[in-house]
Structures are given as structure tokens and as C-alpha cells.
N, C-alpha and C positions, 0 to 999 in steps of 0.2 A: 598628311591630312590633319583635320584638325581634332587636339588632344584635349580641348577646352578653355575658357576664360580668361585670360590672362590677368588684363584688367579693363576698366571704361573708366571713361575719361569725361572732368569737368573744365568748361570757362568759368574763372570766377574774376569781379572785380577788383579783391580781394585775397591775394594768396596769403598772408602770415592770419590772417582770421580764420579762412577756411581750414587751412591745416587746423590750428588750434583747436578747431570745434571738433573735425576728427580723429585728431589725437587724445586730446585734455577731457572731453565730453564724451565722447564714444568710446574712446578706447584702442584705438585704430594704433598701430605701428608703423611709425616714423621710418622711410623707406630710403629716403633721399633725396636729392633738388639739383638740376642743372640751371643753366641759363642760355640762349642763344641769343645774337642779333644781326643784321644784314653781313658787317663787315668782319665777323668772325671766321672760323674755317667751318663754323657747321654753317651757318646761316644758309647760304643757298641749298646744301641739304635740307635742310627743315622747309624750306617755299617748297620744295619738290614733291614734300611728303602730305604736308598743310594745304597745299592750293594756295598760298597767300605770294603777294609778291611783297620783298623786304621788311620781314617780319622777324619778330624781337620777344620775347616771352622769357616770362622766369617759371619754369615747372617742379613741381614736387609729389612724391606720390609715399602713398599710406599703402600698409595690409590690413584688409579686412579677413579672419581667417586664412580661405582658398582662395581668396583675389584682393588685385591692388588696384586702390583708384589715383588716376594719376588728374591732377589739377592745375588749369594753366592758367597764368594771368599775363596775357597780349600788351606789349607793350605800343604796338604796332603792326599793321596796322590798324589804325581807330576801327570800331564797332559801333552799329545801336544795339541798344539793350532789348532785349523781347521782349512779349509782352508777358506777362506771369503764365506759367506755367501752370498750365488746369490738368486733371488726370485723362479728360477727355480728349486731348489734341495729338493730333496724329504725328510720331515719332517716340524716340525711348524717351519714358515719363517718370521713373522711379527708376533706386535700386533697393533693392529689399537686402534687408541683415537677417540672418536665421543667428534667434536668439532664445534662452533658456530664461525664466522666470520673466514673462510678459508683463506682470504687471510690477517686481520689483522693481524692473530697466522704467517702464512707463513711470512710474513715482522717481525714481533720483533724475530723469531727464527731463519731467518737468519742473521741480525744483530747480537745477538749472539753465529752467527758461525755457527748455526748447518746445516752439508750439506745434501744438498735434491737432490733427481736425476732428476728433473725436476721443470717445475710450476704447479700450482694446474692444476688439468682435470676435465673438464665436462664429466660425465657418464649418465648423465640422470638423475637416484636416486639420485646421489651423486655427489660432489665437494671430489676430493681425489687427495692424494699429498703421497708418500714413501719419507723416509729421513734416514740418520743413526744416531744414538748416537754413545759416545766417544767410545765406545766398536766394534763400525760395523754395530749392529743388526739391521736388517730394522725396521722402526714402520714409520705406516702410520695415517697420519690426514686426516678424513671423515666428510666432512658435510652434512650430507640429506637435499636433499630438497624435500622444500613441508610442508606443516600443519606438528602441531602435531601427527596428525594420521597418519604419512607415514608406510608404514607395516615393517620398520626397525628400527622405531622409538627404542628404549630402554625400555622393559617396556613393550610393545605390543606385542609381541611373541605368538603365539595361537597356542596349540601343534597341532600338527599335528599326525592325525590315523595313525596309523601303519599299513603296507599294509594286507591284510586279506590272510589268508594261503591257499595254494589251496592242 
């Protein structure tokens, strides 16, 4: 069954930028990087797994914390581009970072550069900020407040029943 998270995963046009910005900028732990393409011994594994036929990618994946993002740059085959990514369009639209000192990370990240669509907000639970990386993608910075024991804490998750069938 499932134990949680492992990681999610980016198309980027861009793989040695994107890593850097997650690494050099955030902070992220450098994980590792394969590559596949049609005439290799993975290649037709990977169409298998991708949906794609004769596809070519060089991947690399970061930790963040409890999870890894793994980021792919498609060598083939070709793509269009989407159109920018809004918070409102239906599918997964951010990942969020649970981070300590909201506002010091907000000042050294945008010194370097990185644009945010607003200043941090008070939510009550939360100190939360959305921003883009060099690619668009939204990813937001969250600070919980409160104790260790806030019921969002990381770690604290208590499953919940499943509703009872009538």
C-alpha cells in the first residue's frame, strides 16, 4: 500500500538551469542524473513507462527534505510548450516547500532574482508566499505556525477512516 511521496516530477527545457536553481538557489540536494534514448537497453522500457514512442531524455533528481523532485529534459520526442501555467487550471499547479524564517528565505530569494507574485500572507495556520522558478512553475513557501504539534506539521499526519459504506 501506499507509504507516501516519493517524488513529482518536472518537464523542463532546460535541465543544467533547472537543477542549478534547485540546488545553488534553494538548496535542494543533488540526487543524481541518468539518461536514456530509443537505441539503448532502457529506451523501450522508458516508452513503456512514458507513453511516448522513441523517446530520449536526460533526467536528474534533487531532495527536498522528505521528497525528491525529479526533472526531465525530452530529447524526443519534440513537444509544444503550454501555455503559462495559472493557479487556476485544472491539474497539479505547485509544490509547496515547508520552510522556517518566511520572511528571511523571501529576502535572500529575491535578491537572487527569484520573482514572487506577491509578499508573504498570513492565513492563520500558515505564512505562505507562491513564486516562479526559471521554468514558470509556481512553487510556494509555507511556514506553519504554532508548536511543533500543529496538525500540518510534517510527520504528524493521522490517517483518517474512511467513510463507512451505506
Amino acid at each position: 500500500m501506499i507509504r507516501g511521496v516519493h517524488h513529482v516530477a518536472m518537464v523542463t527545457p532546460d535541465l543544467p538551469r533547472i537543477v542549478a536553481f534547485y540546488t545553488e538557489v534553494l538548496g535542494c540536494t543533488f540526487m543524481g542524473e541518468t539518461t536514456w534514448d530509443p537505441d539503448d537497453r532502457y529506451g523501450r522500457s522508458f516508452d513503456r513507462i512514458v507513453g511516448l514512442d522513441r523517446s530520449a531524455a536526460h533526467v536528474a533528481m534533487v531532495r527536498a527534505g522528505n521528497v525528491a523532485i525529479e526533472f526531465f529534459q525530452y530529447h524526443s520526442p519534440a513537444a509544444q510548450a503550454p501555455p503559462r501555467s495559472e493557479a487556476n487550471i485544472p491539474g497539479w499547479r505547485h509544490v509547496a516547500f515547508d520552510v522556517k524564517n518566511l520572511d528571511q528565505l523571501h529576502e535572500k530569494l529575491t535578491a537572487a532574482g527569484v520573482v514572487f507574485h506577491d509578499e508573504p500572507q498570513d492565513l492563520g495556520v500558515a505564512r505562505t508566499i507562491y513564486a516562479r522558478d526559471p521554468d514558470d512553475n509556481i512553487i510556494e513557501f509555507q511556514e506553519l505556525v504554532g508548536g511543533a504539534d500543529h496538525p500540518l506539521e510534517l510527520g504528524l499526519f493521522e490517517p483518517v477512516p474512511a467513510p463507512a459504506e451505506h
